[in-house]
C-alpha positions in Angstrom: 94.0 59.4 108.8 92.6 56.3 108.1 95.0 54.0 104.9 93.3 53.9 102.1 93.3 50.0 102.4 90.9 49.1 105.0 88.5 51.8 105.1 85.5 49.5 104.6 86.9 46.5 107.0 85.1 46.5 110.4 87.2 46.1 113.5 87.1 42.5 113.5 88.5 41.9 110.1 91.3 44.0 110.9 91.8 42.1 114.4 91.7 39.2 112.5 93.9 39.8 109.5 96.4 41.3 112.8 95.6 38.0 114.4 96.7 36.1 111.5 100.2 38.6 109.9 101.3 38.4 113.5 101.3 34.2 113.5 103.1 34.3 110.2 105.8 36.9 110.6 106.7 35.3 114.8 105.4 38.4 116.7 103.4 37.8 120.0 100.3 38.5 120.4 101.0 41.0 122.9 101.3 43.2 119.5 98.0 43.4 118.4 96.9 46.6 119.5 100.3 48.6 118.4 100.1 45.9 114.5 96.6 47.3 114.5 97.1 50.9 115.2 100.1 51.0 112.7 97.5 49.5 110.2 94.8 51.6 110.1 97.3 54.6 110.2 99.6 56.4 107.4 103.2 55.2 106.6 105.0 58.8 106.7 106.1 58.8 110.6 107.1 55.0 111.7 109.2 53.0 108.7 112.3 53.7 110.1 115.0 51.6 111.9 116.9 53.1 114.8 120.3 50.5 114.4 119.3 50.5 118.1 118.8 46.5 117.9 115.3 46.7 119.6 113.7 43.6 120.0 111.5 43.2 117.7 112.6 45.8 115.2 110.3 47.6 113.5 110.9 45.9 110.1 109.4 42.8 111.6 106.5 45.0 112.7 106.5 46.6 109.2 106.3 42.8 107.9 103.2 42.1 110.4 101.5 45.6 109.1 102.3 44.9 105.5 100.2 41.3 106.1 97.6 42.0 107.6 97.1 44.9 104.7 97.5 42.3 102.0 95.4 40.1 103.6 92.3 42.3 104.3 93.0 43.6 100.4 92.1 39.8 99.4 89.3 39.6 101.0 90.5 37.6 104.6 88.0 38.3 106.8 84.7 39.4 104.7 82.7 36.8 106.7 83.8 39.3 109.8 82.1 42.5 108.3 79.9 44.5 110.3 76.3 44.1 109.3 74.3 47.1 107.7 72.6 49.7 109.5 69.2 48.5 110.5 66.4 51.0 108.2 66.1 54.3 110.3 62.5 53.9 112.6 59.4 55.5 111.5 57.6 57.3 114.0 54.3 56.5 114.1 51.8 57.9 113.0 49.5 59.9 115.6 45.7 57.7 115.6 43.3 59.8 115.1 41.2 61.9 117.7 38.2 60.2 118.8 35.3 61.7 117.7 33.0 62.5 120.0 29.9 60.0 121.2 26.9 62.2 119.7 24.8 59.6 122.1 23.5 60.8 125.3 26.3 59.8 128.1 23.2 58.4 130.2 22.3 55.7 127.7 26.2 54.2 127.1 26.2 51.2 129.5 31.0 51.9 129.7 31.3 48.2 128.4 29.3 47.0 130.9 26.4 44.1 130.1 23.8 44.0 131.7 21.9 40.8 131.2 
């Protein structure tokens, strides 16, 4: 189930807006993928702390997700949206048959000249 936040941001706003929440709140990089998963995702399932002291605890990944949600909610990124579709193709439309030379074959010269 996609959050109702970012359902119109393309893939690279949301990298981005990651990018950027993971700078400010001191995660590495490394994060990006799991920040960006946890983003595009529900809430029920993950906001939890263990006590477990993992490093980093999940309220500092909360903090990253809850950034990069405010920022694509402003607007960060809208430079990084994904084009529109290109207009569907029109198939052509079949030419014509040729009608038929009513000449006599004998007289056509087949784009030949002779001068």
């Amino acid at each position: 189930m996609l959050h109702p936040d970012h359902r119109d941001h393309s893939q690279a706003q949301v990298d981005a807006a990651v990018r950027r929440a993971l700078q400010e709140v001191g995660l590495s990089p490394t994060y990006l993928v799991t920040v960006r998963a946890l983003v595009r995702g529900g809430d029920e399932s993950w906001r939890r702390c263990c006590g477990g002291h993992c490093e980093p605890c999940i309220y500092t990944v909360e903090a990253a997700v809850d950034a990069a949600r405010a920022l694509l909610r402003d607007g960060f990124g809208a430079e990084l949206r994904d084009p529109p579709p290109p207009p569907p193709r029109r198939r052509p439309r079949p030419s014509p048959a040729p009608e038929d030379d009513e000449r006599d074959p004998a007289d056509r010269n087949w784009g030949l000249d002779y001068a």
